[in-house]
N, C-alpha and C positions, 0 to 999 in steps of 0.2 A: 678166768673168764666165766662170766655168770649164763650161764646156757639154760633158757625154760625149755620145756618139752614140744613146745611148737617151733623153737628156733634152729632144733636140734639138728643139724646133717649129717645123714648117710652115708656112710665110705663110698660108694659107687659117687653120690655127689662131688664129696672133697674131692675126689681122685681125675674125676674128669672135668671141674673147675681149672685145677690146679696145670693138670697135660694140657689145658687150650692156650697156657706160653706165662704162668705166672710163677716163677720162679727166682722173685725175688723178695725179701723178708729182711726182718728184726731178728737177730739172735741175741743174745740177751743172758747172759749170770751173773750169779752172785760174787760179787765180788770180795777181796780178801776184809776182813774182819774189820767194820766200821767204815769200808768205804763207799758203801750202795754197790747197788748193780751196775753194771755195765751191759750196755748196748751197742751192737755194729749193726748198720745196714749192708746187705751183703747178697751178693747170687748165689745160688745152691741147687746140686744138682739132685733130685730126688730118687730114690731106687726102692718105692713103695713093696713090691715086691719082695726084695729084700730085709726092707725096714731099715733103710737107712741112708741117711742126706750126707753127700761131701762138699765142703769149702776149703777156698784158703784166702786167707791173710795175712797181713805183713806182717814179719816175723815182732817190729814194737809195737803193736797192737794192742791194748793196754786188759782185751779180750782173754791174754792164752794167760797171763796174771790169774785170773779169775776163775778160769777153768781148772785152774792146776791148785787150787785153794778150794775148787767143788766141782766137779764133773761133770754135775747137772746141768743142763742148757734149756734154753725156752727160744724156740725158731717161729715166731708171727708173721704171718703174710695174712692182710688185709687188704681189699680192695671193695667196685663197684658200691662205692656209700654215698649215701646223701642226705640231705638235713631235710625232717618231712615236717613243717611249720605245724603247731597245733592246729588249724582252723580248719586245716584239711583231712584230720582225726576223728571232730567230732563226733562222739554218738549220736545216733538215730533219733531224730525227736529234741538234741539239745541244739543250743546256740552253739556258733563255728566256734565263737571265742571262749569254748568252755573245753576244745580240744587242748589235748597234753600231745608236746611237740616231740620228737623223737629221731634217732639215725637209724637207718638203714644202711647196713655192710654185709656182707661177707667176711668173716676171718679163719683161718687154720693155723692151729698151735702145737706143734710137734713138740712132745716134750722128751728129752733127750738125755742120755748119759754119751759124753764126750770122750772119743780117743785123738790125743794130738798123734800126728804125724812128723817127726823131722827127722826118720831117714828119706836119704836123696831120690832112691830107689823107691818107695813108697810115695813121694811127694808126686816124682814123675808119672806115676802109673796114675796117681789121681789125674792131674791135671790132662791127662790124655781122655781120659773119661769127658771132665769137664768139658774140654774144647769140642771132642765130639756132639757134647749136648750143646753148645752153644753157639759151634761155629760148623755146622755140619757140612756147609759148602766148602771148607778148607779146614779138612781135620788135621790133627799131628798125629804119625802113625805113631811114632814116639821121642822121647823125651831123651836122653844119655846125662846123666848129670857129670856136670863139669867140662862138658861140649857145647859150642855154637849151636844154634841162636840161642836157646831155652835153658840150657844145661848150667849154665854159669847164674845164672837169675836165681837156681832153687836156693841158694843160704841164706836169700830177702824175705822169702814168704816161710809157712808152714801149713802143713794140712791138715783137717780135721776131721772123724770121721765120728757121726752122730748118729748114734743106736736108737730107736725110737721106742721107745716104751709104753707113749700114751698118745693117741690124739684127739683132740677135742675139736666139731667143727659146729659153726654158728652159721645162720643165712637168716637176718634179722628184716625180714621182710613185711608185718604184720600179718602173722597167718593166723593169730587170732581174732583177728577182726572178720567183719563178715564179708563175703565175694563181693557186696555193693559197694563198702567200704575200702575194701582193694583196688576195686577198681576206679574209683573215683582218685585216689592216691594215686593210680596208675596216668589218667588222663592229666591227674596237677602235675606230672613230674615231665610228660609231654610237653607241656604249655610253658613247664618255665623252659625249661632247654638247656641249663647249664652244664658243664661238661660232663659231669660223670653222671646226669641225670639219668639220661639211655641205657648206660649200663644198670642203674639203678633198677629202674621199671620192668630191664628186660627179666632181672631175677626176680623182682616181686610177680611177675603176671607168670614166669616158671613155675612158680613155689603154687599161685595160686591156680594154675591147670593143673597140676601134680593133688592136690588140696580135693579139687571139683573131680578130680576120674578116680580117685580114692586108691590114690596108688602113691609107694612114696617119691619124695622130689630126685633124688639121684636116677 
């Protein structure tokens, strides 16, 4: 992911992005020798702290293939984009229709070395973790593999547990353009109204009070 120096985010940023409920992503490896990459859509639970995200999925997943041929993993959560029209770009002084059109997103790419998980005992203790992060009004205190309800389930799935190595974060807002031009961007993204617009505008006009108090955006 091509990151310029004004798109760049913050760990304080990604991290309190990511804890307002987005925890869902792309995971992503290479796969065994001439077959492309492989991609799963997937929830994940993150342990930033730690440095390190757990999943699971199905044990024929064509995912753990790929992992076990290269360790490496690429975890994408992208969200809050939108398609900002040229016209609404242009520089200062030119015609609309000389503006260059562009997206506005947020994305975070944990890049990762992979440990599978398929002991029973390990799978469980994850997914107790997991439940708690995601079902915190009725957590599982725990799991017994090869017991009712959950325990007979774990030889479907496997677990994985991903070391994070590197993270890279973007918030593609135009902060290089100037406060007038943000905010005119900010008022078209109002006016059309399409769904993800609001979230859109609300990180570009962040980025751009972060920008004007000269302080960074996280």
């Amino acid at each position: 992911m091509l990151i310029r120096s004004w798109d760049r985010g913050e760990e304080a940023e990604w991290r309190r992005w990511l804890a307002e409920g987005r925890d869902f992503g792309v995971l992503a490896a290479n796969g065994p020798a001439g077959s492309g990459p492989v991609a799963t859509p997937t929830h994940f639970l993150l342990d930033a702290d730690r440095g390190e995200i757990l999943v699971h999925l199905a044990a024929p997943n064509p995912l753990w293939a790929a992992l076990r041929a290269d360790p490496h993993a690429t975890l994408t959560v992208t969200d809050d984009y939108a398609f900002a029209p040229g016209h609404w770009r242009a520089a200062d002084g030119t015609p609309p229709e000389h503006g260059v059109p562009t997206s506005y997103y947020a994305a975070v790419q944990f890049h990762c070395t992979a440990e599978i998980l398929d002991d029973p005992a390990d799978k469980a203790e994850l997914l107790v973790r997991q439940l708690a992060h995601f079902q915190p009004e009725t957590p599982v205190a725990a799991i017994t593999p090869g017991a009712e309800p959950f325990g007979e389930q774990l030889p479907g799935l496997r677990g994985l547990r991903l070391t994070v190595v590197r993270v890279d974060a973007k918030f593609k807002y135009d902060d290089k353009k100037t406060p007038a031009q943000q905010a005119t961007a900010a008022d078209r993204l109002a006016e059309r109204g399409r769904p993800r617009d609001a979230a859109a505008r609300a990180q570009l006009l962040r980025r751009a009070a972060a920008r004007a108090g000269g302080c960074p955006a996280g």
